[in-house]
N, CA, C and O atoms as CSV, one atom per row, in Angstrom:
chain,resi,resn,atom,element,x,y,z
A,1,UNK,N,N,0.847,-1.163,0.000
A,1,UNK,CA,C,0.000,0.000,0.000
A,1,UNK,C,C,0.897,1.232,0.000
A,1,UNK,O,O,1.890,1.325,0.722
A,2,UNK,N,N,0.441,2.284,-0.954
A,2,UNK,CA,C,1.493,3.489,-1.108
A,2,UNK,C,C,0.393,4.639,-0.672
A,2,UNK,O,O,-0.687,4.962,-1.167
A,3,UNK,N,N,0.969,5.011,0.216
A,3,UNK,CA,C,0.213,6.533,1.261
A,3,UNK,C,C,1.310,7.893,0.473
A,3,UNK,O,O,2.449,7.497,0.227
A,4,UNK,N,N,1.094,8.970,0.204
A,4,UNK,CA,C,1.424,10.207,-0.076
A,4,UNK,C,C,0.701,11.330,0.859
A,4,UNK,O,O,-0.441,11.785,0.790
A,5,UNK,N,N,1.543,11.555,1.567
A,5,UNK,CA,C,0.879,13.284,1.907
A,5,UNK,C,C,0.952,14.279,0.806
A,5,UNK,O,O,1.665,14.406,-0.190
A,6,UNK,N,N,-0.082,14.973,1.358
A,6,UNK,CA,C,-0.778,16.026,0.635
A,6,UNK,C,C,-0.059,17.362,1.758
A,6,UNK,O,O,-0.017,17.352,2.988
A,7,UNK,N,N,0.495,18.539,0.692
A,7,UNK,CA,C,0.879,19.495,1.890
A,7,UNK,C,C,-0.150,20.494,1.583
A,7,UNK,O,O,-0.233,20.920,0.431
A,8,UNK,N,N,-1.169,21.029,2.769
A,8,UNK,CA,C,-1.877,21.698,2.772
A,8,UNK,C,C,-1.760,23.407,2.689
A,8,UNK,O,O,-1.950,23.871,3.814
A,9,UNK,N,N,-1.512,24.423,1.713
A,9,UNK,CA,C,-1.211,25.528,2.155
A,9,UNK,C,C,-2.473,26.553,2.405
A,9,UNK,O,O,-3.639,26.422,2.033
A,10,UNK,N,N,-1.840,27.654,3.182
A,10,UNK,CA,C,-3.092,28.423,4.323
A,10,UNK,C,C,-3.145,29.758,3.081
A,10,UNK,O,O,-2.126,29.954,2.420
A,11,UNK,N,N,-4.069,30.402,2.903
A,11,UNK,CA,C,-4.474,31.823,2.174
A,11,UNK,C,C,-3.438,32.006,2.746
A,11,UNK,O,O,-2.721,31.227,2.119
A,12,UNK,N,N,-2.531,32.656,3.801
A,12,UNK,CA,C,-1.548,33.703,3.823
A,12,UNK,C,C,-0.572,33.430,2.651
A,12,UNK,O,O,-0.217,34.222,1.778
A,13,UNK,N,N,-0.253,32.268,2.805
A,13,UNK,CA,C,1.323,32.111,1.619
A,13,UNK,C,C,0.697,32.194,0.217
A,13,UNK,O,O,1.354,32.244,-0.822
A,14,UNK,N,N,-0.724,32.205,0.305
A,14,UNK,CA,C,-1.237,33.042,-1.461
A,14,UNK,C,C,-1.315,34.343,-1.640
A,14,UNK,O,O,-1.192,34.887,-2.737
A,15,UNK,N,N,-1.549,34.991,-0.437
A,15,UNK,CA,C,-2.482,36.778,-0.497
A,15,UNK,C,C,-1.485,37.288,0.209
A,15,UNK,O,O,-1.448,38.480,-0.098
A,16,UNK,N,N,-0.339,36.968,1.275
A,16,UNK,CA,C,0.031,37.276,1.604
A,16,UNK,C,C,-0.063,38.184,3.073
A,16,UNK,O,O,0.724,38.412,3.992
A,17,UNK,N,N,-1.485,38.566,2.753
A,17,UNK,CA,C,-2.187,39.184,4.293
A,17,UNK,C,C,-2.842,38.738,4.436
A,17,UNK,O,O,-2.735,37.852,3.588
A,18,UNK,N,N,-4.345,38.416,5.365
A,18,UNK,CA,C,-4.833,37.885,5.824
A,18,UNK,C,C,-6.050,38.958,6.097
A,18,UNK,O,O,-5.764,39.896,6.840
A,19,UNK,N,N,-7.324,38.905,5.586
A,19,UNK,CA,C,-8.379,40.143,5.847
A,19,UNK,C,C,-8.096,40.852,5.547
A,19,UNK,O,O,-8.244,41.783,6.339
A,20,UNK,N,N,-7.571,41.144,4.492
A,20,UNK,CA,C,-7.113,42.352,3.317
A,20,UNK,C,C,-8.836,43.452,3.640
A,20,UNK,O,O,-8.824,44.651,3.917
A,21,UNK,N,N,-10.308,42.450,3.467
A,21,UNK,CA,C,-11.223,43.920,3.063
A,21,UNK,C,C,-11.792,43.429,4.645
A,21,UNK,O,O,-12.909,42.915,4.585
A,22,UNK,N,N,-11.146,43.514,6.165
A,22,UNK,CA,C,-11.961,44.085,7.009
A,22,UNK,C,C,-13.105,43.282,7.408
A,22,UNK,O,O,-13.935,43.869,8.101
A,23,UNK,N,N,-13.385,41.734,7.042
A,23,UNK,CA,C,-14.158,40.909,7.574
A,23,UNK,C,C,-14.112,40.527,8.889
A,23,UNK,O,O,-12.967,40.528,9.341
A,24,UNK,N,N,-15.244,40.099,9.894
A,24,UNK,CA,C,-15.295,39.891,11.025
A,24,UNK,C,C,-14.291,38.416,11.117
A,24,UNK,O,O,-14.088,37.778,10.084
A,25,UNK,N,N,-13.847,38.076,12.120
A,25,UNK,CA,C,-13.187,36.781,12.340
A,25,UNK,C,C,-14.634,35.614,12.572
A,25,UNK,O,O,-14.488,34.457,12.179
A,26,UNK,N,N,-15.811,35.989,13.145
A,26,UNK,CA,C,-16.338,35.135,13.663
A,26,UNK,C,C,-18.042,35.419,12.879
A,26,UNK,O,O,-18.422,36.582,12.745
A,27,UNK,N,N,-18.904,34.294,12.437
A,27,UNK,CA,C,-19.793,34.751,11.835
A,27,UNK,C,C,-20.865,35.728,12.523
A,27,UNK,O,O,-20.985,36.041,13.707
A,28,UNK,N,N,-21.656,36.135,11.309
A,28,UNK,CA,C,-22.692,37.045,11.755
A,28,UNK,C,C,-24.029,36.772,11.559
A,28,UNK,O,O,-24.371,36.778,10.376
A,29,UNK,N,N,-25.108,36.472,12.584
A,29,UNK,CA,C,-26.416,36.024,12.482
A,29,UNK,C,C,-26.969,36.934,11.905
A,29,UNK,O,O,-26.989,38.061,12.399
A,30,UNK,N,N,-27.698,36.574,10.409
A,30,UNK,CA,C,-29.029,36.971,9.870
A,30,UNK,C,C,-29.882,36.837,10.647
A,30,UNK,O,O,-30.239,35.805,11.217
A,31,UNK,N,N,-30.509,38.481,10.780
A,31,UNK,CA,C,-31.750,38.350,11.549
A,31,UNK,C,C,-33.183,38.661,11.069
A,31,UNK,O,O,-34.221,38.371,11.664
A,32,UNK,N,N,-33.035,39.429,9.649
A,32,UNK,CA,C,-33.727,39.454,8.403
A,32,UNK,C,C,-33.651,39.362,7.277
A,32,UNK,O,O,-32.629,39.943,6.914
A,33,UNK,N,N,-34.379,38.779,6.154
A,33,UNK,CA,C,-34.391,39.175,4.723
A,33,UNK,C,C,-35.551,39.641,4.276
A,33,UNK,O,O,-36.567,38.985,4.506
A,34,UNK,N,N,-35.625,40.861,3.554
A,34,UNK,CA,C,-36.470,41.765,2.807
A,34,UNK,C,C,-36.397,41.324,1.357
A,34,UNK,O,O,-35.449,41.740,0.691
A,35,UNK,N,N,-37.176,40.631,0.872
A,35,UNK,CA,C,-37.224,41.130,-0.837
A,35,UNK,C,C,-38.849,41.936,-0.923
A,35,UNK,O,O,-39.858,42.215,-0.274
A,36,UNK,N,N,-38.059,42.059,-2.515
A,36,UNK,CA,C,-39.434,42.979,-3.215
A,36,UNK,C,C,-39.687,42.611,-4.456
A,36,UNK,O,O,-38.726,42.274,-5.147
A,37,UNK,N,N,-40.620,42.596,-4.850
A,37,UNK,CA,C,-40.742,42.098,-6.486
A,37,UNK,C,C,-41.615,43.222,-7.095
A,37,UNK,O,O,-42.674,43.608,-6.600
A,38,UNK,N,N,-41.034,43.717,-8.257
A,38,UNK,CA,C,-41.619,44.705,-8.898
A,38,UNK,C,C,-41.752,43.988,-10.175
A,38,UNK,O,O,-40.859,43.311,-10.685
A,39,UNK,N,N,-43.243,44.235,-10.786
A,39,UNK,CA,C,-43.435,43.786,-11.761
A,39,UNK,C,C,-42.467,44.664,-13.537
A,39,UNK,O,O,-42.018,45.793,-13.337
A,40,UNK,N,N,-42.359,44.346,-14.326
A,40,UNK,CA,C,-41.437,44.473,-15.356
A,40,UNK,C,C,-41.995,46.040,-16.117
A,40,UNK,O,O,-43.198,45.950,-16.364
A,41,UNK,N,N,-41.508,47.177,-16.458
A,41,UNK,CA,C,-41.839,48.469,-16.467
A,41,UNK,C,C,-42.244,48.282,-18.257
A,41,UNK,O,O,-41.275,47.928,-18.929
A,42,UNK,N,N,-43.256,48.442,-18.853
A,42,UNK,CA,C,-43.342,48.718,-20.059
A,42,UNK,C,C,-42.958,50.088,-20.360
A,42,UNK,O,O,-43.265,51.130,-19.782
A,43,UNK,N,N,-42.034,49.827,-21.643
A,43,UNK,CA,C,-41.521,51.496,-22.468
A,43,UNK,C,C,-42.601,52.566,-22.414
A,43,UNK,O,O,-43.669,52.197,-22.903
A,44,UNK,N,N,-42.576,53.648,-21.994
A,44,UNK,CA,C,-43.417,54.846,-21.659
A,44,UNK,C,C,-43.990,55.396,-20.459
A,44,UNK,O,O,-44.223,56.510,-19.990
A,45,UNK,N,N,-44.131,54.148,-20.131
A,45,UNK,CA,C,-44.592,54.294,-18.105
A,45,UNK,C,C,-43.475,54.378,-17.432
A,45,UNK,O,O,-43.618,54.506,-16.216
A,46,UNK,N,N,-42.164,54.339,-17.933
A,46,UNK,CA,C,-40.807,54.233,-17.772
A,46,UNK,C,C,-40.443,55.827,-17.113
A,46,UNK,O,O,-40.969,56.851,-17.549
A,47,UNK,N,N,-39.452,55.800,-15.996
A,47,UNK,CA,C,-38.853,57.048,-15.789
A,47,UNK,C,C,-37.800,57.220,-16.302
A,47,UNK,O,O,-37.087,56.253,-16.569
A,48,UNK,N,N,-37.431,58.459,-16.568
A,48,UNK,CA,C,-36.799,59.072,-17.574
A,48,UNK,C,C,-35.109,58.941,-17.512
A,48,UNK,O,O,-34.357,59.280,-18.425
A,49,UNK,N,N,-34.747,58.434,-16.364
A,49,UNK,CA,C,-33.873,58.375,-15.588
A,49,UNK,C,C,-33.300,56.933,-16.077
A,49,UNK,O,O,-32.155,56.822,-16.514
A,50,UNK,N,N,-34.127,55.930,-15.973
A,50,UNK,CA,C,-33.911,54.382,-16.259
A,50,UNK,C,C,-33.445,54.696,-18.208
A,50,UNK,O,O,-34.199,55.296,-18.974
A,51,UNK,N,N,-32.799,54.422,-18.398
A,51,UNK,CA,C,-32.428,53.950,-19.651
A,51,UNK,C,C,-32.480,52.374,-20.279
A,51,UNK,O,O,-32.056,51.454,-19.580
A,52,UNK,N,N,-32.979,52.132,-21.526
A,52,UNK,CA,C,-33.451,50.488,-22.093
A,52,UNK,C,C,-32.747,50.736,-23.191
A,52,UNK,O,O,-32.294,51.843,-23.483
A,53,UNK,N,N,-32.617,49.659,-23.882
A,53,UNK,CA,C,-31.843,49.580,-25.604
A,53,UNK,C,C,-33.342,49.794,-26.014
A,53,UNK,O,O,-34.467,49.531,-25.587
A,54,UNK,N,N,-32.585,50.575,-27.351
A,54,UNK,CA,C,-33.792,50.646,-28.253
A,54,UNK,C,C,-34.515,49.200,-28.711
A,54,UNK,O,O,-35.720,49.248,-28.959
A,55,UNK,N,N,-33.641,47.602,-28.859
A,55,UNK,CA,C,-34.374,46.734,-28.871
A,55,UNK,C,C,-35.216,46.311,-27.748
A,55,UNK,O,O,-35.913,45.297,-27.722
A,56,UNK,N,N,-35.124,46.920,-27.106
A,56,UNK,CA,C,-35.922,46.741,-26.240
A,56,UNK,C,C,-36.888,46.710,-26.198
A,56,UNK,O,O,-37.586,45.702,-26.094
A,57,UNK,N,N,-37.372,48.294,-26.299
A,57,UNK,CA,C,-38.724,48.569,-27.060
A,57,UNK,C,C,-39.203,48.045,-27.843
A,57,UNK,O,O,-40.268,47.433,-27.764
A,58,UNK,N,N,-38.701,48.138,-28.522
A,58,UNK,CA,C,-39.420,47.478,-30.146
A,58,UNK,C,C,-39.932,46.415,-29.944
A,58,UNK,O,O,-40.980,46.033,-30.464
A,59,UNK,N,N,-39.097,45.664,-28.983
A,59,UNK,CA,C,-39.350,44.338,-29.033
A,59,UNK,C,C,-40.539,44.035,-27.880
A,59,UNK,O,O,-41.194,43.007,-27.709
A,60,UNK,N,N,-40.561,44.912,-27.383
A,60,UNK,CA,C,-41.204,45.032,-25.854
A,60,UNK,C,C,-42.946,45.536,-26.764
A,60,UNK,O,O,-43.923,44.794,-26.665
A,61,UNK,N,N,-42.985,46.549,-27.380
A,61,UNK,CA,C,-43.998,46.883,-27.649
A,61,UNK,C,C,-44.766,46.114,-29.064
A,61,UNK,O,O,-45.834,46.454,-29.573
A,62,UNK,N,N,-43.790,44.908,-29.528
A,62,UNK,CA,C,-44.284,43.695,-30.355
A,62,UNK,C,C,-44.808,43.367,-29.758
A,62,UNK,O,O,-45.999,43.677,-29.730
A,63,UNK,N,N,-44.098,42.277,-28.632
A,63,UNK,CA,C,-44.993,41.669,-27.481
A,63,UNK,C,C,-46.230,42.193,-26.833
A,63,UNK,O,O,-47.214,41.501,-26.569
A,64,UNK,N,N,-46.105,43.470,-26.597
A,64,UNK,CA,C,-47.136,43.896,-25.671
A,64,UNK,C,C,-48.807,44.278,-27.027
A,64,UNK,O,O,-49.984,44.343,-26.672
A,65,UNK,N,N,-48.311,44.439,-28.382
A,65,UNK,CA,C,-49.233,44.355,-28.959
A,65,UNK,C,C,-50.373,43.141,-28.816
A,65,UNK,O,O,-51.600,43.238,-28.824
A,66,UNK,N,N,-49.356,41.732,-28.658
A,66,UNK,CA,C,-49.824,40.489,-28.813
A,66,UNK,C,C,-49.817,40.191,-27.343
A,66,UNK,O,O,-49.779,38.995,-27.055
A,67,UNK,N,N,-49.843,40.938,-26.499
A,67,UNK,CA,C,-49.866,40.487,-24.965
A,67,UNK,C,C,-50.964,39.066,-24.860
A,67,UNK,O,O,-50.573,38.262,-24.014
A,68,UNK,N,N,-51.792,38.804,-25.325
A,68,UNK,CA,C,-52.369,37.404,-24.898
A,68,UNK,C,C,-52.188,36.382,-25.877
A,68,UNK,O,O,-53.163,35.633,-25.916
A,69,UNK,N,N,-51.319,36.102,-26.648
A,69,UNK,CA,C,-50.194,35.163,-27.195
A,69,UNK,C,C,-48.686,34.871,-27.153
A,69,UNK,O,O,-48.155,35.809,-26.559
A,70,UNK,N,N,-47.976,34.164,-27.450
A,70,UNK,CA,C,-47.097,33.864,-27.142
A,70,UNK,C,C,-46.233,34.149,-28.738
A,70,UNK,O,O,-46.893,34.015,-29.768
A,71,UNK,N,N,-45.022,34.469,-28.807
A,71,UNK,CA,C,-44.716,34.889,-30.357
A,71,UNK,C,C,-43.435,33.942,-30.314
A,71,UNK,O,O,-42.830,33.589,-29.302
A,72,UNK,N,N,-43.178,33.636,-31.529
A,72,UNK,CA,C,-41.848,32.921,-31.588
A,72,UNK,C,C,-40.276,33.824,-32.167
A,72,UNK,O,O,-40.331,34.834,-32.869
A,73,UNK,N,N,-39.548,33.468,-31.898
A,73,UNK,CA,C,-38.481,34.177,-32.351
A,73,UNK,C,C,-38.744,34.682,-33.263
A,73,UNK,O,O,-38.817,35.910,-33.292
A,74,UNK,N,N,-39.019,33.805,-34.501
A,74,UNK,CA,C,-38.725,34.210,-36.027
A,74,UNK,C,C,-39.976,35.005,-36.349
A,74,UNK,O,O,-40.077,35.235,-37.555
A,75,UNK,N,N,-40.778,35.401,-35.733
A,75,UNK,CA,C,-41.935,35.964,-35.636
A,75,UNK,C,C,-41.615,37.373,-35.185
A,75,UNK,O,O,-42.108,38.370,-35.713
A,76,UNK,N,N,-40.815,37.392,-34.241
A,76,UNK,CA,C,-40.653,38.739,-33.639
A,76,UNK,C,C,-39.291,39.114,-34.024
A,76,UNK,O,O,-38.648,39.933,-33.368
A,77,UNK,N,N,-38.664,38.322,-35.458
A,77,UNK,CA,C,-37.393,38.845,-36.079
A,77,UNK,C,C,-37.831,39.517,-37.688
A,77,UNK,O,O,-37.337,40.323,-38.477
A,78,UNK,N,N,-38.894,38.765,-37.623
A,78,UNK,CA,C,-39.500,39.101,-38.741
A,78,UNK,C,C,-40.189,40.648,-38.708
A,78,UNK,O,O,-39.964,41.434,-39.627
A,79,UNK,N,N,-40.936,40.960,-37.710
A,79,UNK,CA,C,-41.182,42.172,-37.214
A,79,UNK,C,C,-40.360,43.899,-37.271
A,79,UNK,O,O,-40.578,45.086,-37.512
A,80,UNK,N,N,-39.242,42.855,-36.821
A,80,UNK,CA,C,-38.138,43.730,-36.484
A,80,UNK,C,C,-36.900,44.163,-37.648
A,80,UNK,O,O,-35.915,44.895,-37.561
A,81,UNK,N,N,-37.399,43.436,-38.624
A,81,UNK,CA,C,-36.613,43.845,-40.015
A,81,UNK,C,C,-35.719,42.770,-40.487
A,81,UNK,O,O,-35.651,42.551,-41.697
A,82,UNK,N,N,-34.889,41.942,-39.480
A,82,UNK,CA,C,-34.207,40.742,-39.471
A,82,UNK,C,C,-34.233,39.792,-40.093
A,82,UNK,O,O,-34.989,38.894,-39.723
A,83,UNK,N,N,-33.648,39.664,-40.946
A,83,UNK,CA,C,-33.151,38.795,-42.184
A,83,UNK,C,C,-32.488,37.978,-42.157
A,83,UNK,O,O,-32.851,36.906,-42.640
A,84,UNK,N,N,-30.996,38.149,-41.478
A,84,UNK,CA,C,-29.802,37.785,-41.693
A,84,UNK,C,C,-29.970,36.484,-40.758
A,84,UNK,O,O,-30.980,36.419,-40.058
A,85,UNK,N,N,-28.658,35.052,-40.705
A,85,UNK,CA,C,-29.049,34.320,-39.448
A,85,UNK,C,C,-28.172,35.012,-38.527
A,85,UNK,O,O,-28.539,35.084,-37.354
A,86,UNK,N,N,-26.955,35.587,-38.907
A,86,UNK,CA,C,-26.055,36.450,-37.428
A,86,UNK,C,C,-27.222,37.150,-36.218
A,86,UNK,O,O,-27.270,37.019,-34.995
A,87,UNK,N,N,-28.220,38.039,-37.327
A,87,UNK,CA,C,-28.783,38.966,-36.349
A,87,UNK,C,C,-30.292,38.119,-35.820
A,87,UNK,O,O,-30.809,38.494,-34.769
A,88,UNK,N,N,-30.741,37.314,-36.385
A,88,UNK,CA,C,-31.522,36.560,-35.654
A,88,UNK,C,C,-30.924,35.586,-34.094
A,88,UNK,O,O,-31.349,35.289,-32.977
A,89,UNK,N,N,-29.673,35.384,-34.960
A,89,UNK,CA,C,-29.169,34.488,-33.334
A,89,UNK,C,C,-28.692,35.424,-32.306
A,89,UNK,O,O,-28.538,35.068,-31.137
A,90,UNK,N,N,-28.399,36.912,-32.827
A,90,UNK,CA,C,-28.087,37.865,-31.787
A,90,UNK,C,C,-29.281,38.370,-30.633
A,90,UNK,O,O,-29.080,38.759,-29.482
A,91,UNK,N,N,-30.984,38.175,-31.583
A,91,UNK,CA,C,-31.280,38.327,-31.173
A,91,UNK,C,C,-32.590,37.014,-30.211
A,91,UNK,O,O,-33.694,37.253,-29.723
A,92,UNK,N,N,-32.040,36.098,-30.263
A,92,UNK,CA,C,-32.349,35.047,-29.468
A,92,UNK,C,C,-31.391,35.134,-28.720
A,92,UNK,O,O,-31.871,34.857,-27.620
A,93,UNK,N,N,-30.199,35.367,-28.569
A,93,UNK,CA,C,-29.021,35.570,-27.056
A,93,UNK,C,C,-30.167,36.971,-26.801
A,93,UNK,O,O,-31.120,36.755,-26.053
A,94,UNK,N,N,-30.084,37.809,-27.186
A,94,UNK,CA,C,-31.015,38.453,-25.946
A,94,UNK,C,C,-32.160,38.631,-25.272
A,94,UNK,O,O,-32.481,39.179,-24.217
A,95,UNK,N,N,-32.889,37.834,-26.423
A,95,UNK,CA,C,-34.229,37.500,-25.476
A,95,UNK,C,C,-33.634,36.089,-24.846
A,95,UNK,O,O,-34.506,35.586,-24.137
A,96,UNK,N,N,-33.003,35.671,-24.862
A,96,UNK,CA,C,-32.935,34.327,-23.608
A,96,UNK,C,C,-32.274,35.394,-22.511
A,96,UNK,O,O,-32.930,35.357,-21.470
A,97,UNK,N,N,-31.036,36.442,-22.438
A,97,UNK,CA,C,-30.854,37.264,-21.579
A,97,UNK,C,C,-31.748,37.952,-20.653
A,97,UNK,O,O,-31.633,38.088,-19.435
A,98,UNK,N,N,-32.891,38.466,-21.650
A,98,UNK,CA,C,-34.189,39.158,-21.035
A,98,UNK,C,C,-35.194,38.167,-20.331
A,98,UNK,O,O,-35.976,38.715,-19.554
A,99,UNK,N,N,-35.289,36.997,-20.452
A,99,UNK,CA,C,-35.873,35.707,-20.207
A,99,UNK,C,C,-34.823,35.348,-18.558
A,99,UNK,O,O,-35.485,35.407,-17.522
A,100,UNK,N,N,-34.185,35.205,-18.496
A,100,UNK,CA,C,-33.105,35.348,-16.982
A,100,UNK,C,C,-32.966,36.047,-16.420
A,100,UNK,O,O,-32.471,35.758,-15.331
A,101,UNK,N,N,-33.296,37.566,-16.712
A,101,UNK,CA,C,-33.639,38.848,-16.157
A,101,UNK,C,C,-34.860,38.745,-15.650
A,101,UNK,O,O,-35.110,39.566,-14.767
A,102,UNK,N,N,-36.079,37.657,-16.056
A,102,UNK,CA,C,-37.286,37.709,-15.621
A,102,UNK,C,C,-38.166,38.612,-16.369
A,102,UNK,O,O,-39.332,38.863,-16.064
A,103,UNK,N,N,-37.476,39.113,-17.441
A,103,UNK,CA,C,-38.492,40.538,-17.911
A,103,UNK,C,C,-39.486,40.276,-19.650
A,103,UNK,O,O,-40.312,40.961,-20.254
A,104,UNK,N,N,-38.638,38.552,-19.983
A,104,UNK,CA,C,-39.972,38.143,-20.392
A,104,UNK,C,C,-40.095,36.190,-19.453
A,104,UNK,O,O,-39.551,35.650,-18.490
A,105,UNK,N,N,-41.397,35.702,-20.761
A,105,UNK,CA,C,-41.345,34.388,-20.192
A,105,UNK,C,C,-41.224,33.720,-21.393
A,105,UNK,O,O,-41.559,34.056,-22.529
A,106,UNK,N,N,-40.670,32.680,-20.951
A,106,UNK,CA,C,-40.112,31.781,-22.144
A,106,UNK,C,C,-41.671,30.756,-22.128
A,106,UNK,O,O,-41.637,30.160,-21.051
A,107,UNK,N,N,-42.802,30.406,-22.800
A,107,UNK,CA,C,-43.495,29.586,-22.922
A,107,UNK,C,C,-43.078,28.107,-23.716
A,107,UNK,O,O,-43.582,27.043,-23.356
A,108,UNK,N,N,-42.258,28.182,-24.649
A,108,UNK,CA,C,-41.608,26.833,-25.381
A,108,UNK,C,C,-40.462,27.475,-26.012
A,108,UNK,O,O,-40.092,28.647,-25.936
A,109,UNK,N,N,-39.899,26.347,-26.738
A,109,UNK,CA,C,-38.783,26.991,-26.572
A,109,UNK,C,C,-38.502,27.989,-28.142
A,109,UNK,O,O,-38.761,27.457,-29.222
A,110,UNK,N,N,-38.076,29.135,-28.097
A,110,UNK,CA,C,-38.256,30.225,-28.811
A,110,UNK,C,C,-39.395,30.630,-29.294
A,110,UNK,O,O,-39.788,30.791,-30.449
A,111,UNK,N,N,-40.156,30.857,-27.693
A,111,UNK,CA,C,-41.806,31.398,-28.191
A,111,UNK,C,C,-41.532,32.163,-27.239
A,111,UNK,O,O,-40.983,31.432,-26.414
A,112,UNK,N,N,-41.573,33.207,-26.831
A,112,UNK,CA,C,-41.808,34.270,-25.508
A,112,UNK,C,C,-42.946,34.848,-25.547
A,112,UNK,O,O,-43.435,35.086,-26.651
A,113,UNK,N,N,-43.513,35.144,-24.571
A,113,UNK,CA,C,-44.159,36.657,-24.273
A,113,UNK,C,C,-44.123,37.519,-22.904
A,113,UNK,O,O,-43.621,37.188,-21.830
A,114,UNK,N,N,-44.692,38.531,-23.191
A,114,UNK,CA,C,-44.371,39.289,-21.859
A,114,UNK,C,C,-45.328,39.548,-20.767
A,114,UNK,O,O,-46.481,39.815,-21.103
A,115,UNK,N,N,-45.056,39.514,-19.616
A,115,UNK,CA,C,-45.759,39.168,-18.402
A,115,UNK,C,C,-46.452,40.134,-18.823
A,115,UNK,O,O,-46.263,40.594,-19.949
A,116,UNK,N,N,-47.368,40.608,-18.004
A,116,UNK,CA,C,-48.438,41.566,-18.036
A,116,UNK,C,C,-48.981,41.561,-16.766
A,116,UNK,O,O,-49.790,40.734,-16.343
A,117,UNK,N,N,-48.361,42.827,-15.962
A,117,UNK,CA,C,-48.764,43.355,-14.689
A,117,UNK,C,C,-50.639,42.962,-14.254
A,117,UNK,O,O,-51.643,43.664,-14.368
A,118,UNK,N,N,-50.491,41.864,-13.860
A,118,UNK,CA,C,-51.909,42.044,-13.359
A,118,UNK,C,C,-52.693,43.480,-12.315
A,118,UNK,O,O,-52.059,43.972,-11.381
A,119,UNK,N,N,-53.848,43.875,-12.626
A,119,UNK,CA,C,-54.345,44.803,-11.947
A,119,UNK,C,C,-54.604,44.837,-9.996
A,119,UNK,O,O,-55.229,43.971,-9.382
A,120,UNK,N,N,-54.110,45.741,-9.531
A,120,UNK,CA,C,-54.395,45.433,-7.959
A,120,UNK,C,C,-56.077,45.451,-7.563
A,120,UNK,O,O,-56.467,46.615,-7.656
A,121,UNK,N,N,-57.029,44.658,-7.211
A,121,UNK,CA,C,-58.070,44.977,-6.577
A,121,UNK,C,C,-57.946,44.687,-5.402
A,121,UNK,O,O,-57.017,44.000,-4.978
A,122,UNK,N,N,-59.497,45.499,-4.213
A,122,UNK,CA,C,-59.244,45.330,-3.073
A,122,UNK,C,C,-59.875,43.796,-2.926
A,122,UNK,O,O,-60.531,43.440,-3.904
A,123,UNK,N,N,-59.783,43.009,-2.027
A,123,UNK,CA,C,-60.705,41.800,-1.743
A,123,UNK,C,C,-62.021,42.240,-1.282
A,123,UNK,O,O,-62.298,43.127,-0.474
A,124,UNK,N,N,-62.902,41.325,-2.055
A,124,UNK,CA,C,-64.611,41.774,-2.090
A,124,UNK,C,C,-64.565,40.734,-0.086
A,124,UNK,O,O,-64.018,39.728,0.366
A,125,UNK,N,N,-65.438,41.750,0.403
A,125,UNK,CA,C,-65.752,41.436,1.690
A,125,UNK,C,C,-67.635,41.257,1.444
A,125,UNK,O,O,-68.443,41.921,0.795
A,126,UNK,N,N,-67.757,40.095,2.270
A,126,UNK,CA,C,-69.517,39.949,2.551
A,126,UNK,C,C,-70.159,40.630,2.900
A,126,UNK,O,O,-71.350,40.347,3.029
């Protein structure tokens, strides 16, 4: 039977210091988490401040024409002037981008559409 040690080295002999950015030595109890979910801003209701790519829009206000269907890529490349296969696959990398952002939904695969802020009502009481 053949045994080999393993020599273990410590972060100092890599970084050289040790808590370079000011971390506690000992952990720290979470005592809350806050999230928030904001539904996805359609182009125009937008503040002026937030900046979008112009495909954005375009592509945003395709979708939102057809808000109760689902469109397929080549559907919403076709729309958009897109001919070529470079700029069709450029623009399937960014709707799968915008699709991981949460800001559309992927229904199958290269069919999207876009959520659509449901309305707030109060709850009907008896």
């Amino acid at each position: 039977m053949r045994l080999s040690t393993r020599i273990v080295k410590s972060g100092i002999s890599h970084y050289h210091t040790w808590n370079r950015d000011g971390r506690p030595r000992n952990s720290t109890p979470i005592s809350a988490v806050e999230i928030t979910v904001h539904p996805p801003i359609l182009p125009g209701t937008q503040a002026p401040s937030q900046t979008t790519s112009r495909r954005w829009d375009q592509v945003c206000r395709i979708l939102a024409a057809n808000a109760n269907q689902a469109m397929h890529t080549r559907g919403i490349a076709r729309r958009l002037g897109l001919t070529t296969t470079p700029s069709i696959k450029s623009l399937t990398a960014q709707l799968c981008y915008w699709t991981r952002n949460n800001r559309l939904i992927r229904t199958a695969p290269c069919t999207y559409k876009i959520p659509v802020a449901e309305p707030l009502t109060a709850p009907s009481r008896p």
